[in-house]
C-alpha positions in Angstrom: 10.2 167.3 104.3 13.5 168.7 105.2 15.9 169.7 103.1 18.6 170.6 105.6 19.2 169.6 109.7 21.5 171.5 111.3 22.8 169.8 114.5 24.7 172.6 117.3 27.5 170.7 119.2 30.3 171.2 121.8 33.2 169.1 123.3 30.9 167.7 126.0 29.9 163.8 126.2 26.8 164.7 124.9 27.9 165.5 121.3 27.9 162.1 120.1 24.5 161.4 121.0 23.2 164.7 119.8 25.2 164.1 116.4 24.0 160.2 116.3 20.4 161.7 116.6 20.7 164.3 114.1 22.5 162.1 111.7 20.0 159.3 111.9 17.0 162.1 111.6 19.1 163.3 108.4 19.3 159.8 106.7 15.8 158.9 107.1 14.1 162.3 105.6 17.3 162.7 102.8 18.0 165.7 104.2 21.6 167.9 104.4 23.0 167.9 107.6 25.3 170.8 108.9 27.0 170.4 112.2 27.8 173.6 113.5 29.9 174.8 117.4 28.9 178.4 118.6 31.7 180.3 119.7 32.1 184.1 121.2 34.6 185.0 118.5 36.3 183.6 115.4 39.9 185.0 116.4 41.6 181.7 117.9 38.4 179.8 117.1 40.2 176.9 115.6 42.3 176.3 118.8 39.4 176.3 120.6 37.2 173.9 118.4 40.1 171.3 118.5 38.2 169.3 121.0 35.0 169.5 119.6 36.7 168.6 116.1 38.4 165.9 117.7 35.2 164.5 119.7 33.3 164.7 116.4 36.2 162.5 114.3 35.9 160.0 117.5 31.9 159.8 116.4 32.6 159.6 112.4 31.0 162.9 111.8 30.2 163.8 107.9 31.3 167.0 106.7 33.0 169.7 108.3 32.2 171.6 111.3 30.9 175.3 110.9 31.8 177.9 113.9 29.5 180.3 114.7 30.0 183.4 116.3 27.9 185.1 118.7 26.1 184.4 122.0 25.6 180.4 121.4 21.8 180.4 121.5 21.5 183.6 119.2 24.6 182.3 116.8 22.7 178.8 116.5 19.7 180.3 115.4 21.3 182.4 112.8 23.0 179.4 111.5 19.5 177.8 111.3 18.1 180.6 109.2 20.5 180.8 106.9 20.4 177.0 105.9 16.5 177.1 106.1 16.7 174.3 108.1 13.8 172.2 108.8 14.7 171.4 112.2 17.7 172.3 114.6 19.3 169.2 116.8 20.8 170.2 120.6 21.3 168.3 123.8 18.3 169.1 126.3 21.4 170.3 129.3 23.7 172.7 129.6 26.9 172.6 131.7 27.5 173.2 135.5 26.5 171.3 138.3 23.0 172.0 138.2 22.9 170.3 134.3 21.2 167.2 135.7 17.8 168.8 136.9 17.2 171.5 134.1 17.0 172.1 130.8 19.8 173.7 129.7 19.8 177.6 129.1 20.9 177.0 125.8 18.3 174.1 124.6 16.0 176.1 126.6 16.2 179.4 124.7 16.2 177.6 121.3 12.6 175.4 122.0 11.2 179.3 123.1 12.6 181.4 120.0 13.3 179.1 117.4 12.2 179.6 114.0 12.1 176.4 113.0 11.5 173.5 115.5 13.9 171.8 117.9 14.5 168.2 118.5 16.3 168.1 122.1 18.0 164.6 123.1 17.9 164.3 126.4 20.8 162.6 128.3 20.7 158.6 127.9 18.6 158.8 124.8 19.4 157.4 121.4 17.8 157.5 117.8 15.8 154.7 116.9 15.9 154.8 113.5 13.5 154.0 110.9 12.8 150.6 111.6 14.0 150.7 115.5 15.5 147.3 117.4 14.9 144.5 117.0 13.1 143.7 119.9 10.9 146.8 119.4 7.3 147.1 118.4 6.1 148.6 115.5 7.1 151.7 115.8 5.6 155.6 116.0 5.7 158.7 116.7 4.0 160.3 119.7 2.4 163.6 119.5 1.2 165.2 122.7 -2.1 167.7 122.1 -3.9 170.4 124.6 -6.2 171.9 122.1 -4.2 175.2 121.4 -3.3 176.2 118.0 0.3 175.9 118.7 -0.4 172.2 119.7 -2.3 171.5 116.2 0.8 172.7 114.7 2.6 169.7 116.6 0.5 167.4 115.1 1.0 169.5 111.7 4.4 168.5 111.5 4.3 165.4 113.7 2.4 163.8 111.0 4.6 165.3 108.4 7.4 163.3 110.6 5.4 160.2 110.4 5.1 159.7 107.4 8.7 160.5 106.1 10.1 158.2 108.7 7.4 155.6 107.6 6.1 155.2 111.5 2.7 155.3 112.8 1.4 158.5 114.7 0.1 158.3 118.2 -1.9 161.8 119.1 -2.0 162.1 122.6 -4.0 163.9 125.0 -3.0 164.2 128.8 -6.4 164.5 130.2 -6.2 166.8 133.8 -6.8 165.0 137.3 -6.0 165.5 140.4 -2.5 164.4 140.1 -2.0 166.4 137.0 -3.0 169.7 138.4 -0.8 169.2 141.4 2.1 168.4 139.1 1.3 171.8 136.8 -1.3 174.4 139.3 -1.5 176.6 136.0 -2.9 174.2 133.5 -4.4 175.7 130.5 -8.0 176.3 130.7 -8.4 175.5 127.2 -7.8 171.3 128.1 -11.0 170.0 129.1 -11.3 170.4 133.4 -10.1 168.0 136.2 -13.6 168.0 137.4 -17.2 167.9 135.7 -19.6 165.6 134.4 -17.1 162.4 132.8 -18.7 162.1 129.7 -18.8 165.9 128.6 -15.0 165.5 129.5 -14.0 163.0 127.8 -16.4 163.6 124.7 -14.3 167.4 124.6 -10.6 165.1 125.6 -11.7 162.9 122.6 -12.6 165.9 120.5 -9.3 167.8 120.8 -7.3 164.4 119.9 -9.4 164.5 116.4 -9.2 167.3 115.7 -5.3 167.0 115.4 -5.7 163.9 114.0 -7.2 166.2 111.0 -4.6 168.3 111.0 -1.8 165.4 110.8 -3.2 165.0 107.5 -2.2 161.3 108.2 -4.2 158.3 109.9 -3.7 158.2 114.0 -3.9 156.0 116.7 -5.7 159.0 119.5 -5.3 158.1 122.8 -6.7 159.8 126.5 -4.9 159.3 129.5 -5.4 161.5 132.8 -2.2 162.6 134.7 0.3 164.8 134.4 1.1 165.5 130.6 5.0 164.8 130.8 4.5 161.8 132.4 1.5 160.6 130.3 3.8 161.1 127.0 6.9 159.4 128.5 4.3 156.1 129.4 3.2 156.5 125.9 6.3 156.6 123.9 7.8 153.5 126.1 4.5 151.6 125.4 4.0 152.2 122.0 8.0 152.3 120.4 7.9 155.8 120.1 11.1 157.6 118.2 9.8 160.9 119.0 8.0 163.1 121.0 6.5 165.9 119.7 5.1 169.0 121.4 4.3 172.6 121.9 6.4 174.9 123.3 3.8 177.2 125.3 3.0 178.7 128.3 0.3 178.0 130.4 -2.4 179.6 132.3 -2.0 183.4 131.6 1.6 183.5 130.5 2.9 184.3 127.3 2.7 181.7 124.5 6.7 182.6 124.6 7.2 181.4 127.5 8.6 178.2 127.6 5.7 175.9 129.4 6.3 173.7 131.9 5.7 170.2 129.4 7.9 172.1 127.0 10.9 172.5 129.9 10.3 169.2 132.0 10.0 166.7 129.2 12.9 167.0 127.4 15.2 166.7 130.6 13.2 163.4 132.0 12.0 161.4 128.4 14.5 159.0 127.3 13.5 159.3 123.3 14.2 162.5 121.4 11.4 165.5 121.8 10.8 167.9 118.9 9.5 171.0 119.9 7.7 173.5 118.1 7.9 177.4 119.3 5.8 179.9 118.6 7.5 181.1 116.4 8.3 178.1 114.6 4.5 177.7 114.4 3.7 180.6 113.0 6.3 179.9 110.4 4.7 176.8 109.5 0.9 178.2 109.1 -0.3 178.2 105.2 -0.6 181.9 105.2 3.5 182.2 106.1 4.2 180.2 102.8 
């Protein structure tokens, strides 16, 4: 599938779990990794990179660090572009005191805009590998669905994912209740509703995770859980050994499908497993009539 990964770092703590992550993802599709640091200008640059050249040596990093110069989210992109990269590796937080309880601007901005899709590690989480521990099940990856087109691109390259890493695929839908529309008031009206007859609901719920399943191109395990889609996905992945977690970056309700949705902004701060997420624009990208 991917020909090159290019993984953004800086000289925070989170580097080495970001590069483990990307260099893991790299060695199990055979794919080029470039690790590249954004900075505002390449006068001086080296003195500034020292840290995050010397944080990488601590990790083992291959290869040579790239700098990049521009505004960090716009300078990452670019880098991504010109190395047609397959996917883009950043931590999920940026810096400040606020870090803990958001996604960072940074990661943030890339899962809206990017080109190509974004696996975000979120603080605490590692890569599993191909096989995964030990003590693990056999393991997957998770791919959550709402029924949208962007979503059935998820499960596009989710199954791609699958297969390369030589894991199962779980399709996933978070079927609305009560507890779900509390946790996100603008829920899509394209998922089937909290309330209404059960069997017309879950027959449409049921429907949608087929449907991806089709477009996977790969045999799934589809599951339907009501509750709030984050947390259903989270459950999920823990239960069933999931390396990744794959979803849509979209709005909801009557925003923008560039708007990063709340899933999209939430999950990649609280999971504790790498999230791939696919922007509209990466989606697009990734439709047969773009190739």
């Amino acid at each position: 599938m991917a020909d090159t990964i290019v993984c953004a770092v800086d000289d925070s703590e989170a580097a080495e779990r970001v590069l483990d992550t990307a260099r893991g993802l790299a060695d199990a599709l055979s794919a080029r990794l470039a690790v590249v640091h954004a900075v505002e200008s390449l006068g001086g640059a080296d003195d500034a990179a020292a840290p995050v050249r010397a944080r990488l040596a601590e990790a083992g990093a291959p290869g040579e660090l790239q700098l990049v110069e521009g505004s960090t989210a716009e300078a990452i992109m670019q880098a991504a572009d010109r190395d047609g990269a397959e996917l883009l590796v950043v931590g999920s937080r940026g810096r400040g005191h606020v870090r803990s309880a958001l996604l960072g601007s940074v990661s943030r901005e890339l899962a809206s805009r990017s080109r190509c899709p974004v696996v975000i590690v979120p603080a605490g989480a590692h890569w599993g590998g191909r096989d995964g521990d030990a003590d693990d099940g056999d393991p997957s990856v998770v791919c959550g669905v709402d029924g949208s087109d962007q979503a059935l691109a998820a499960a596009t390259l989710a199954g791609r994912l699958a297969a390369q890493l030589g894991v199962r695929l779980v399709v996933v839908h978070a079927r609305q209740n009560l507890s779900a529309l509390a946790a996100y008031p603008g829920a899509s009206m394209s998922t089937p509703p909290a309330t209404g007859q059960h069997d017309a609901v879950e027959q449409r719920a049921t429907e949608l995770v087929k449907e991806a399943g089709q477009a996977a191109g790969v045999s799934v395990v589809g599951m339907v859980e009501p509750g709030p889609p984050a947390e259903v996905l989270e459950s999920v992945a823990g239960r069933e050994s999931g390396r990744l977690i794959v979803i849509a970056a979209r709005g909801v309700g009557g925003l923008r499908a560039a708007v990063l949705g709340s899933v999209a902004a939430e999950l990649p701060v609280t999971a504790t497993r790498p999230v791939v997420v696919i922007s509209a624009p990466a989606a697009e990208a990734a439709a047969p009539s773009a190739s």
